[in-house]
KENU-904398 format. One record per residue (C-alpha): x, y, z negated; residue in three letters. Coordinates in steps of 0.001 Angstrom, whole numbers, plus 500000, padded with zeros to 6 digits. Example, Ala and Ser with C-alpha at 12.3 -4.5 7.8 and 13.67 -1.06 7.14 Angstrom:
BEGIN
512300495500492200ALA
513670498940492860SER
***
This chain:
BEGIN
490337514835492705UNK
487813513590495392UNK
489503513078498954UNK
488412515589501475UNK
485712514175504265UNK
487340514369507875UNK
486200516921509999UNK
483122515770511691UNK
482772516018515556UNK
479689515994517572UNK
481177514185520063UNK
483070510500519371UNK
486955510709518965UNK
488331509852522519UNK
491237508215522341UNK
494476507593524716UNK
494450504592527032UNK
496542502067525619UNK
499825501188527130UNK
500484497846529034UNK
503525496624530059UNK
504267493695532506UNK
505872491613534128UNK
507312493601536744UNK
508756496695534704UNK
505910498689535507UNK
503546500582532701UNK
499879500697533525UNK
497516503059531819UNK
494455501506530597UNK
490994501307528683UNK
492880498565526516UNK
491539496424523833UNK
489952492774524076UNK
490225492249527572UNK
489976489305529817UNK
493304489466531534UNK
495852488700528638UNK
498384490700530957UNK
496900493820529569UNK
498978493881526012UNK
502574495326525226UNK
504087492205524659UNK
502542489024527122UNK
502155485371526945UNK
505219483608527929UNK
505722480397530098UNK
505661477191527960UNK
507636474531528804UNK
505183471750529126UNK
502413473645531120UNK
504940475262533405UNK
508224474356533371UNK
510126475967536459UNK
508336479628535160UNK
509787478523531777UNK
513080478013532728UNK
512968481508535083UNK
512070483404531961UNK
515163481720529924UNK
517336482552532631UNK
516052486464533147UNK
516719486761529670UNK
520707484980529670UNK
521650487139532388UNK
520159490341531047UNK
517931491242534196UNK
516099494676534278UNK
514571496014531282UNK
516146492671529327UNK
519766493793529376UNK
519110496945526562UNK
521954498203528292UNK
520411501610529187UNK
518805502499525169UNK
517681505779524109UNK
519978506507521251UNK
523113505750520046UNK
525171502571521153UNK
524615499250519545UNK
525141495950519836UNK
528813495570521055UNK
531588493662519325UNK
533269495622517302UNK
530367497699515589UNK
530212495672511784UNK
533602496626511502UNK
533466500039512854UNK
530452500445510374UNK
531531498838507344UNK
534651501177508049UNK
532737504254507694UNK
531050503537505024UNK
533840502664502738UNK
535183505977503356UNK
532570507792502916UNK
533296510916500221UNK
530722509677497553UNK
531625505982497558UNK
535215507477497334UNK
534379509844494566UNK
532769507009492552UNK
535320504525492632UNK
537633507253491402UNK
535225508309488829UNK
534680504675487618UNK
538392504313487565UNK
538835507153485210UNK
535957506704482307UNK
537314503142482324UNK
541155503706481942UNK
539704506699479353UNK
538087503599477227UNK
541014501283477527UNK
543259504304476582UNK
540569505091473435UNK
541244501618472382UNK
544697501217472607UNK
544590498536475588UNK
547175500270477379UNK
550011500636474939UNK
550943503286471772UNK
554091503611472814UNK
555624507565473999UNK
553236509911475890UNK
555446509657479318UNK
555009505585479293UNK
551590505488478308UNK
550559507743481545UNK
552135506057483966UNK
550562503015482450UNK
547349504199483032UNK
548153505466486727UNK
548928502348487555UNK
546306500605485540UNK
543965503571487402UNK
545236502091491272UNK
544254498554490009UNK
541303499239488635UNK
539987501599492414UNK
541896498700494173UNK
539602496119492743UNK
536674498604493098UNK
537481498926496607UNK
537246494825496877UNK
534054494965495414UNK
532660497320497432UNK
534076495708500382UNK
532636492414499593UNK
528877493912499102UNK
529366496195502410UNK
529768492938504815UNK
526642491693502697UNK
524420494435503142UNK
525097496298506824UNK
523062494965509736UNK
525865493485512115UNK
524063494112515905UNK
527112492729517304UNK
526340490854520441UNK
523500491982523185UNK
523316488356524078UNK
522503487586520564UNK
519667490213520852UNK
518436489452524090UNK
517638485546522921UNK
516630487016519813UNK
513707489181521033UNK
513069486267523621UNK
512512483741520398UNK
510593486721518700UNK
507877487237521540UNK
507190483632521926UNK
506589483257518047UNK
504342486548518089UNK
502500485718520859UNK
501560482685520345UNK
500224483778516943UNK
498583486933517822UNK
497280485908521218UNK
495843488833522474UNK
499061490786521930UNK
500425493874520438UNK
498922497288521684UNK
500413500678521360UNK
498961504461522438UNK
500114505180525571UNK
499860509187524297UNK
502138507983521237UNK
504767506094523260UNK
505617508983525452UNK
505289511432522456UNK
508002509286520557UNK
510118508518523658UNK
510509512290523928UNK
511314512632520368UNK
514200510282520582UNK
515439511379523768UNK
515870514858521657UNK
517350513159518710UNK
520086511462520563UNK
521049514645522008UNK
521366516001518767UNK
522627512332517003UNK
519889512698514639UNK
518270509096513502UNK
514316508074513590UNK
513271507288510080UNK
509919504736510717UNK
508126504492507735UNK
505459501668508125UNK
502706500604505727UNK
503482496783504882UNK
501052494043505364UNK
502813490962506572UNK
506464490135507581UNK
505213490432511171UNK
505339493877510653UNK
509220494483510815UNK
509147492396513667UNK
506580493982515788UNK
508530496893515664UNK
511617495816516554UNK
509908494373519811UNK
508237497769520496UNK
511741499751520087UNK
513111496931522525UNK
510815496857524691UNK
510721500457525171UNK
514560500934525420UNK
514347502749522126UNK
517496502328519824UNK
516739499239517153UNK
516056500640513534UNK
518459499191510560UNK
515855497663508931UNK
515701497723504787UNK
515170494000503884UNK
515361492860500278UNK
517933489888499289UNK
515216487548498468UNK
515273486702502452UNK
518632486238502660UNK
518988482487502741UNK
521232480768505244UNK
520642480162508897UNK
517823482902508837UNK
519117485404506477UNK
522581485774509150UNK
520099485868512028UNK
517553488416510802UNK
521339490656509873UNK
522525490269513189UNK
519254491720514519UNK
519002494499512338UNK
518302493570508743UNK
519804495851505560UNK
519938493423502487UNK
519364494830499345UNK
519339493895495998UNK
515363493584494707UNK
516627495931491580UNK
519851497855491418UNK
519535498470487385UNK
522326500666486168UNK
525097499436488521UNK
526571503005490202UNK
528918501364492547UNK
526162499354494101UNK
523579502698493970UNK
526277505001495308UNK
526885502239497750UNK
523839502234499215UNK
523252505854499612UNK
526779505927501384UNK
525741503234504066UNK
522284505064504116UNK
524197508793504689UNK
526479506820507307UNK
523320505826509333UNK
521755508829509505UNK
524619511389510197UNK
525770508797513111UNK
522226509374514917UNK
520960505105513985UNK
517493505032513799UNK
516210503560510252UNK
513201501585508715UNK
512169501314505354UNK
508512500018504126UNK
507153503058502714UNK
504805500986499772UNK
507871498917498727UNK
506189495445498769UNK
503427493940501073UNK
500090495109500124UNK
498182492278498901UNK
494781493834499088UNK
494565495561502594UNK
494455498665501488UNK
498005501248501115UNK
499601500871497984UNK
501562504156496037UNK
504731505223497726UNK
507855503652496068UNK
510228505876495893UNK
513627503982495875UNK
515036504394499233UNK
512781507389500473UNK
515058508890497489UNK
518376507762498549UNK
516950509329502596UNK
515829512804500865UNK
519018513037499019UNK
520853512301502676UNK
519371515770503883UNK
519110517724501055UNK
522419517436499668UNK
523640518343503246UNK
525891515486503936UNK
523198514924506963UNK
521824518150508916UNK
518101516388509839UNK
516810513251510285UNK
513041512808512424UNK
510092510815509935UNK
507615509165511844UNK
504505507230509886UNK
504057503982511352UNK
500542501950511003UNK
500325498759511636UNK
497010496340511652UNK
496103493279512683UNK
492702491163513708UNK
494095488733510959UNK
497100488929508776UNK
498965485030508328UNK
499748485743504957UNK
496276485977503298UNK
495851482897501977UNK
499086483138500047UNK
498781486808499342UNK
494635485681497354UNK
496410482831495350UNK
498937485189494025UNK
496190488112492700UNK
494191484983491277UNK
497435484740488822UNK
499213482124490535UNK
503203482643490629UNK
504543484121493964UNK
506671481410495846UNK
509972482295496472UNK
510532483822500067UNK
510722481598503091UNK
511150482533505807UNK
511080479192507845UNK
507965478594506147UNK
506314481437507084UNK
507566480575510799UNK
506294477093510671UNK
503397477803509440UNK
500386476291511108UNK
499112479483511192UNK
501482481303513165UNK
500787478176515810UNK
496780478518515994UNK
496931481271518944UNK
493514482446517033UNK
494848485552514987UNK
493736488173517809UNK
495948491385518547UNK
498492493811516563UNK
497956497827516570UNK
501065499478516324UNK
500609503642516385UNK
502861506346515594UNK
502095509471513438UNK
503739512621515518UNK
506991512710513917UNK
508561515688511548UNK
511958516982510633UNK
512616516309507263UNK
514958519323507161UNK
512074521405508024UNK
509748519350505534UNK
512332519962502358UNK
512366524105503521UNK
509038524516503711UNK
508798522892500516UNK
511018524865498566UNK
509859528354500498UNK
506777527330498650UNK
507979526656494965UNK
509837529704495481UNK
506905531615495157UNK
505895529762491860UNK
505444532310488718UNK
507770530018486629UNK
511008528383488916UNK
511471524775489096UNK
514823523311488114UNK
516702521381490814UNK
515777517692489146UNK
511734519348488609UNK
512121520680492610UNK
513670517256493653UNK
510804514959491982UNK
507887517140493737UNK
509061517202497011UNK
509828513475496745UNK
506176512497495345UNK
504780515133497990UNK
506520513406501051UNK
505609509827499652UNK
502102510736500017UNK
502252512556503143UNK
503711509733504747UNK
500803507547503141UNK
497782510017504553UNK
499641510265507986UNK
499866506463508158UNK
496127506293507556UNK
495460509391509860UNK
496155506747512989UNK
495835503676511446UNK
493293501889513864UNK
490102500072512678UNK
490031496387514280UNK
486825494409514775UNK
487585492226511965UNK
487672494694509826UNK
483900496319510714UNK
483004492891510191UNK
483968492141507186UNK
483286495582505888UNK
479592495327507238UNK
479254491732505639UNK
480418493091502231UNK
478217495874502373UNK
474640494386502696UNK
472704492786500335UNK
471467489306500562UNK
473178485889500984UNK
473729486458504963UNK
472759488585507832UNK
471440488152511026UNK
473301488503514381UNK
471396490734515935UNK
471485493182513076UNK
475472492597512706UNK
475593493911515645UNK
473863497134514866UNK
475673497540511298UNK
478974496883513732UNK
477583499884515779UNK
476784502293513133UNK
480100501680510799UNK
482239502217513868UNK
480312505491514664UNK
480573506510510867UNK
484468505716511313UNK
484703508543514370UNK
482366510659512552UNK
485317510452509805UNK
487811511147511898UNK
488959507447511804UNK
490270505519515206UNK
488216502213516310UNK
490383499632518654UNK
489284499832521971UNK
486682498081523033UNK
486297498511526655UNK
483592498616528722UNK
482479495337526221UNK
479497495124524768UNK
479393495371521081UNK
478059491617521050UNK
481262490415522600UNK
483716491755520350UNK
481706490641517388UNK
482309487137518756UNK
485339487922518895UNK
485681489145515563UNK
483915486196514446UNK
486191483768516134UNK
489285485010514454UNK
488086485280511510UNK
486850481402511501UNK
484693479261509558UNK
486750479489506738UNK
485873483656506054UNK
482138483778507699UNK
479968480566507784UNK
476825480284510569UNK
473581478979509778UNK
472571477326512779UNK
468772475671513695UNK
467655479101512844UNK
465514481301515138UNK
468156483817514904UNK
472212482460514087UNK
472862483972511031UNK
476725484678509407UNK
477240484786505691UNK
480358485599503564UNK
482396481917502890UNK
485485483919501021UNK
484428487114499936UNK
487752487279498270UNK
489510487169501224UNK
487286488809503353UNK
487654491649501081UNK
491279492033502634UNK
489873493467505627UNK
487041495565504020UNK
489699497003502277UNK
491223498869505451UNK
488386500980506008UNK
487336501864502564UNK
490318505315502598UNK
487490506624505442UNK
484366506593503259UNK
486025507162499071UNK
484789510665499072UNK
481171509303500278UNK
481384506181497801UNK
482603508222494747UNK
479912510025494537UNK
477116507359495674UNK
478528505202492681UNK
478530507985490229UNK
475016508871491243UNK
474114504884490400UNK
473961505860486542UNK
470615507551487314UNK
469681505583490708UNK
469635501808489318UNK
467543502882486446UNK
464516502928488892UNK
460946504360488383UNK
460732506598490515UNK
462648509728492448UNK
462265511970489975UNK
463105509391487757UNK
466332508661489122UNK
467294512057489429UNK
470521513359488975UNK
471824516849487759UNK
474725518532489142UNK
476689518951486072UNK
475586515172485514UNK
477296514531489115UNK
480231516565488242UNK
481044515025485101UNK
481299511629486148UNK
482935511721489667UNK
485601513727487648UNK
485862511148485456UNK
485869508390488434UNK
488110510255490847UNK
491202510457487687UNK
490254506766486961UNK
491181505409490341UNK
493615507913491137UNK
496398505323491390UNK
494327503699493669UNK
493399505767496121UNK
495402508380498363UNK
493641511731497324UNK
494411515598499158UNK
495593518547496946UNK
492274520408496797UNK
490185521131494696UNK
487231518454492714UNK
484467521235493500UNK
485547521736496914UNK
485521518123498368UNK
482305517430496130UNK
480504520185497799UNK
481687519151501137UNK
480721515327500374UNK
477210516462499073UNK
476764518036502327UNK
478211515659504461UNK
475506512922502695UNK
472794515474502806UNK
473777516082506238UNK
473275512091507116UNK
470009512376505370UNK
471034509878502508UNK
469991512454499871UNK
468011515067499209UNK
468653518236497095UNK
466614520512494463UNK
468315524402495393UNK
467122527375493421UNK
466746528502496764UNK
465331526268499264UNK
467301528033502619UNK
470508526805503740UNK
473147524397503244UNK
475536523987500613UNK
478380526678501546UNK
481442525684499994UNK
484069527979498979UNK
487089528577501181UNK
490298526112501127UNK
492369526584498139UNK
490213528404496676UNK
489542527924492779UNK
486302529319492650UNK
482990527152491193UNK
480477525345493701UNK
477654526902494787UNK
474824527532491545UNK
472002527059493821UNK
472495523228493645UNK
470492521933490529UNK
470156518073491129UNK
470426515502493801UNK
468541512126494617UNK
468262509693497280UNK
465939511109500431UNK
462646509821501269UNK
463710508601504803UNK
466914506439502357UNK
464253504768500450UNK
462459503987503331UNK
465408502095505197UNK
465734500085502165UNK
468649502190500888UNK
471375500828503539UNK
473362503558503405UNK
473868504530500303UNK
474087500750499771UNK
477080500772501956UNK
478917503353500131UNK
478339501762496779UNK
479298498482497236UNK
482699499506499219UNK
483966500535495770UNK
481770498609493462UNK
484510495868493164UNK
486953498308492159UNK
484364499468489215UNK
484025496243487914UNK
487425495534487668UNK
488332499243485925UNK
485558498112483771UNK
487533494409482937UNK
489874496155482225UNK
488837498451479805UNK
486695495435477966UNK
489710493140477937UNK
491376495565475502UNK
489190494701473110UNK
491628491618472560UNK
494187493702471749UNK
492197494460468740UNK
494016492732465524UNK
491341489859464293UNK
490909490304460353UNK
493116487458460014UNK
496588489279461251UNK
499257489706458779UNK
501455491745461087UNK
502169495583460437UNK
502076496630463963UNK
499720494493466333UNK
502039494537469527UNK
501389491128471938UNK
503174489733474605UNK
502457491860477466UNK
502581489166480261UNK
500245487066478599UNK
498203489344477483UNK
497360490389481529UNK
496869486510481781UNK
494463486314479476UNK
492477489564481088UNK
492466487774484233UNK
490851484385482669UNK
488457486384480549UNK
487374487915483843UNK
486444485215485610UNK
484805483595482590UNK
482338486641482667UNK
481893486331486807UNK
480699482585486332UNK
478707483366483361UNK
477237486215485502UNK
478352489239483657UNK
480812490571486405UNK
479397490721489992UNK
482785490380492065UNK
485474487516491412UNK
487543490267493603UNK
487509492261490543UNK
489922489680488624UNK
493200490598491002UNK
496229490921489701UNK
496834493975491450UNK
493666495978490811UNK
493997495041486954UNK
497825496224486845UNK
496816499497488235UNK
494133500387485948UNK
496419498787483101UNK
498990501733484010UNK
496179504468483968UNK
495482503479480658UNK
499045503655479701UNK
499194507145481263UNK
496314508271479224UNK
497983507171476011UNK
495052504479475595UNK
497576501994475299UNK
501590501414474829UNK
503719499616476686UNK
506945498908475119UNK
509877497784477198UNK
513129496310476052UNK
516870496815477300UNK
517355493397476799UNK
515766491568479671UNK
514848488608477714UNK
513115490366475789UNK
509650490556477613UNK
507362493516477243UNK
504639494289474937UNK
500972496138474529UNK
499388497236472128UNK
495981499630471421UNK
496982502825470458UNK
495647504119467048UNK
493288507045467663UNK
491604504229470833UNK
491453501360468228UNK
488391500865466509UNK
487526498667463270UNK
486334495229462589UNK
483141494565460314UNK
484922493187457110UNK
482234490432456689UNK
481445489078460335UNK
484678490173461986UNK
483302491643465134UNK
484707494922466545UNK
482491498146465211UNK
481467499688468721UNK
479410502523467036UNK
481329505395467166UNK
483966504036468766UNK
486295505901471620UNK
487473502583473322UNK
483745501564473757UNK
482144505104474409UNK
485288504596477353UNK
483977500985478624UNK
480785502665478716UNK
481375506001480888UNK
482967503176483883UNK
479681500956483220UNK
477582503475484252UNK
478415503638487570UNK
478412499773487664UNK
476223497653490153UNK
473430496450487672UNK
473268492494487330UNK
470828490071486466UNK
472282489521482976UNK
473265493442482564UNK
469783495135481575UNK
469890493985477727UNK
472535496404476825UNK
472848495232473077UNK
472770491099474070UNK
475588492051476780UNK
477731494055474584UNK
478181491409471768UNK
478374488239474119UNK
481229490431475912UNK
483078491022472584UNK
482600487518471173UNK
484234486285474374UNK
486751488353474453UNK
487479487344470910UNK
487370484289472124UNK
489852484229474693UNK
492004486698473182UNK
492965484258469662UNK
495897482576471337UNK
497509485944471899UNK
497160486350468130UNK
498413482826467410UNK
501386482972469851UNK
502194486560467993UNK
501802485129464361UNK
504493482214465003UNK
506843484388467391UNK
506686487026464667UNK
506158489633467016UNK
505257493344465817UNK
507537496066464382UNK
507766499419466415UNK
509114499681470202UNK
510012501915472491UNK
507506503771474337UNK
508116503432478520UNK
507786506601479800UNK
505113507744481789UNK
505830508227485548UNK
502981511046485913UNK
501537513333483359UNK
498245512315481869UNK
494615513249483370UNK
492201513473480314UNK
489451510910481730UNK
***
């Protein structure tokens, strides 16, 4: 379904001043953003030694002897950081009731095996029992052990509040001297949270913050704020991978959870987890857990993951824990360090393993050229009241959910409220309009002058959507385009100079597509529809040529809005509610005009929730005169925000042509090596982008191509078998009513009649037209003979590793939209 436009306001969003905090423990209200005085951020410069070493050592000192706000001896929240607490902790945890019940459970099915095979003795019925009691207290005394063991691994250990104090001290100077204008915060959001925890702590209930994940900076950001603030730390959930000596004991002793990466069948370690989790929460500790899982790679929020959000429902609505307070956390940043690595890795290149003194060494984190953080806080929620309100409504459901059915919506719902809340306040930094307004014009550069105005306009469109901008000031727009400019660097935007005008162009449109990325959630409603109105608009000849009819428009932003609906975060309602309210939001802006049966009023659409049809009186839709006559720049700007994303659902779809068996396959079942196979898509990609068939090398991603890989699983185009057996790697394979023939004489893969191709076709439609695209038939068969092409090896490696034969079938997570 089509996202629903943000309410529109005639006047721009105001926004709260930001809140600054300095050096003498007072908080200033202010116009933040990129000001002159660097004293005006959360978090501010510190002395260095070499420029000032007596202020240097002063700081040091503050810090050692815990003066003012530095000692964290007066938090909001429960108490932390004394000696004593691991053990205290790990205590409670291992006696929690379910960690208890489990060892005992364990116990039992495995003295009932060694009894079932005769391990413990045939001899008379009294003997044999009291063998297995005591071969039941071993086995829960060596459970216990175990348990024991991976407790003092995983539980954050905020034993000292010197330890802290240094630690934070360390933390600011790394932070700010990467991000040099410092980390901002709403001063409306601050108080509003303050109050929240000052509530919670009366009642011991814990803060769950549930950030979006970008960079490892994020965690630590936070912690800073909470510390800052005299907030209680968050346990932090932190996978294993980071856990490597020196930092892996520091990052635990300052609130990091280690976690295994997967917990696979292992019930001890599961059970163990939810026990520590259940211990947090009913003490009143606040909590942190990333809610996409992983960093996002692409700028944009990825799908909830729904481990440990799980294992924090369950805490509630089992009742072991009466409520616990969610708050959405966003996060952004001028410039994110990890970029660089993060483009390598979607270009197919294996992810290094995690290092963390890598990261911190970085000469990145060093080049005090990276701009600001934005930190802001959703208005937090009881998740008590969440999980009622929930089941109140399923309640009224003609047939009843069962309690697995009732526990898997109200999961999947609060994973992607928690996503739409994060980008409710996330804020859009300069960087971003920049390279969002670079990305979105066409031509090989654009002058500064008119950057400037683009700037202007986007960040107006972004109020207009109910989006946030970062302050700017009293600034002129000029300035913080310089800005923008300057952290982005040579490397992302080149200059032309000895012009009569300097002119930018995109360097790395690749990466630069990182930061177009975090504003395209504003404008997917607006760009759906532009892009499915391109399969009449890029045909040309004319307006009436180009045309469109409503059924026409209907059909294919259905089919577009199911295609990327692992991609983007869409609303509950209705397709022919948000499409009526998008065609009159565009109509509205003047960037189309529409043919009515009746030429009064606008499009009324019907009420929210409601079921019933859009309006009749809309027949067909084009772009407006006074669009044409601006050269099309803002309909332009819709398309090509989600153009990219086209082009590589369309790669995908094309690259299954190589899991079409060539004539020469002996193999019953034509199943390939899935890994490879996703491998070979990405180098067939870029083969067509330098041969000109594919417009964006962004396109090629790892990530963009594994998403529309699992739609196609979900709509039963393909199978994906998995084994138990881990060395076993997966494999694809067409399914049979998708698969279409080969010509018995030539070889080449019949695309007449064929459901796989009439597929390919339906996303090519609403593709940006190239230079080599207009000769349909001479596009079509170079496409299949290099896919052919690039797709033998897969057959070779299959013929000698004598892979086919049926597989399992992995399970779907979601039902299946018919495309």
């Amino acid at each position: 379904m089509l996202p629903s436009p943000k309410k529109r306001d005639s006047e721009p969003f105001e926004q709260a001043p930001d809140l600054s905090i300095t050096a003498d423990d007072h908080v200033h209200l202010h116009a933040a953003g990129y000001n002159e005085s660097p004293k005006e951020g959360l978090i501010n410069g510190m002395a260095r030694f070499r420029s000032a070493p007596l202020d240097f050592f002063r700081e040091v000192s503050l810090y050692v002897s815990g003066t003012g706000w530095r000692s964290y001896d007066e938090i909001v929240g429960q108490p932390i950081f004394y000696s004593g607490f691991s053990e205290k902790m790990k205590s409670r945890v291992l006696s929690s009731p379910i960690l208890v019940s489990k060892i005992r459970e364990l116990a039992d099915k495995r003295v009932e095996v060694e009894l079932r095979d005769g391990l413990l003795g045939n001899g008379d019925a009294v003997g044999q029992k009291d063998r297995a009691t005591k071969r039941r207290v071993q086995i829960e005394e060596s459970l216990v052990e175990v348990a024991d063991t991976w407790t003092d691994n995983m539980i954050c250990k905020m034993e000292s509040k010197s330890f802290i104090r240094g630690a934070y001290y360390l933390a600011t100077q790394l932070l700010t001297r990467a991000y040099h204008q410092g980390v901002h915060v709403s001063s409306e959001e601050v108080l509003r949270l303050r109050k929240v925890a000052e509530e919670a702590a009366k009642k011991k209930q814990s803060i769950v913050f549930l950030p979006c994940h970008r960079s490892h900076v994020d965690y630590v950001s936070l912690q800073i704020i909470c510390y800052r603030l005299g907030l209680g730390l968050p346990t932090v959930v932190a996978g294993d991978n980071l856990n490597f000596p020196v930092v892996g004991s520091f990052l635990q002793h300052a609130g990091a959870m280690w976690i295994r990466r997967s917990f696979g069948n292992d019930q001890l370690y599961s059970t163990l987890v939810q026990a520590y989790i259940d211990t947090l929460l009913a003490n009143g500790f606040n909590f942190e857990c990333f809610v996409e899982g992983g960093r996002s790679r692409t700028g944009k929020l990825l799908p909830p993951k729904f481990g440990i959000l799980s294992y924090i429902l369950d805490s509630v609505a089992s009742g072991r824990v009466e409520d616990t307070i969610i708050c959405p956390v966003s996060t952004q940043y001028d410039k994110v360090i990890e970029v660089d690595s993060y483009i390598s890795e979607l270009l197919g290149q294996p992810k290094p393993k995690e290092n963390l003194m890598d990261f911190l060494s970085s000469s990145s984190v060093l080049s005090l050229k990276l701009g600001r953080v934005d930190v802001r806080f959703h208005e937090p929620w009881s998740l008590r009241g969440f999980i009622n309100a929930q089941r109140e409504r399923f309640s009224r459901l003609p047939k009843q959910l069962n309690e697995k059915e009732e526990r898997t919506r109200i999961l999947r719902t609060m994973g992607y409220r928690v996503l739409s809340e994060i980008n409710d306040v996330s804020v859009v930094m300069p960087t971003a309009l920049v390279g969002t307004v670079l990305l979105t014009l066409r031509g090989r550069g654009v002058g500064k002058s008119e950057l400037v105005r683009r700037v202007e306009w986007l960040s107006e469109r972004v109020r207009a959507q109910g989006g946030r901008v970062a302050h700017f000031a009293n600034l002129p727009t000029v300035v913080v385009v310089e800005r923008a400019l300057e952290v982005l660097g040579p490397g992302l935007v080149g200059l032309v100079r000895g012009l009569p005008e300097d002119t930018y162009y995109a360097v790395d449109r690749f990466q630069l597509s990182f930061y177009r990325n975090m504003t395209i959630h504003l404008f997917i409603s607006e760009a759906l529809v532009s892009v499915a109105m391109n399969m009449k608009v890029k045909l040309g000849g004319g307006p009436e040529s180009e045309r469109i009819t409503y059924e026409e428009l209907l059909d294919q932003t259905l089919f577009l809005s199911q295609l990327f609906r692992t991609e983007f975060i869409f609303p509950t309602e209705g397709l022919e509610v948000n499409l009526a309210k998008t065609i009159d939001v565009l109509e509205g802006e003047n960037v189309i005009s529409i043919e009515r049966d009746t030429p009064e009023g606008p499009i009324s659409p019907p009420s929210l929730g409601s079921s019933a049809p859009p309006p009749t009186t809309v027949r067909s839709l084009s772009l407006s005169p006074t669009e044409r006559e601006t050269g099309r720049e803002n309909y332009d700007f819709y398309c090509f925000l989600i153009w990219p994303f086209i082009e590589a659902a369309w790669l995908g779809a094309v690259s299954l042509a190589m899991l079409v068996p060539p004539t020469t396959h002996t193999a019953d079942t034509p199943w390939l090596d899935f890994k490879k196979f996703q491998e070979r898509a990405q180098l067939f990609g870029k083969t067509l982008y330098h041969q000109g068939d594919l417009s964006y090398f962004e396109a090629v991603n790892k990530e963009t191509l594994k998403n529309a890989l699992q739609r196609f699983e979900e709509e039963k185009i393909i199978i994906v078998s998995k084994s138990r057996d881990a060395r076993v790697p997966p494999r694809i394979r067409l399914s049979e009513e998708w698969m279409p023939r080969r010509d018995v004489k030539s070889g080449g893969i019949e695309v007449e009649g064929s459901r796989w191709w009439g597929f390919a076709e339906k996303i090519s439609a609403s593709r940006r037209e190239g230079k080599n695209r207009r000769d349909g038939g001479t596009v079509k068969n170079r496409v299949l003979r290099l896919a052919d092409l690039v797709g033998e090896s897969l057959w070779v490696d299959a013929e000698e590793a004598g892979v086919g034969g049926k597989g399992k079938r992995r399970k779907s997570l979601g039902g299946a939209a018919k495309l």
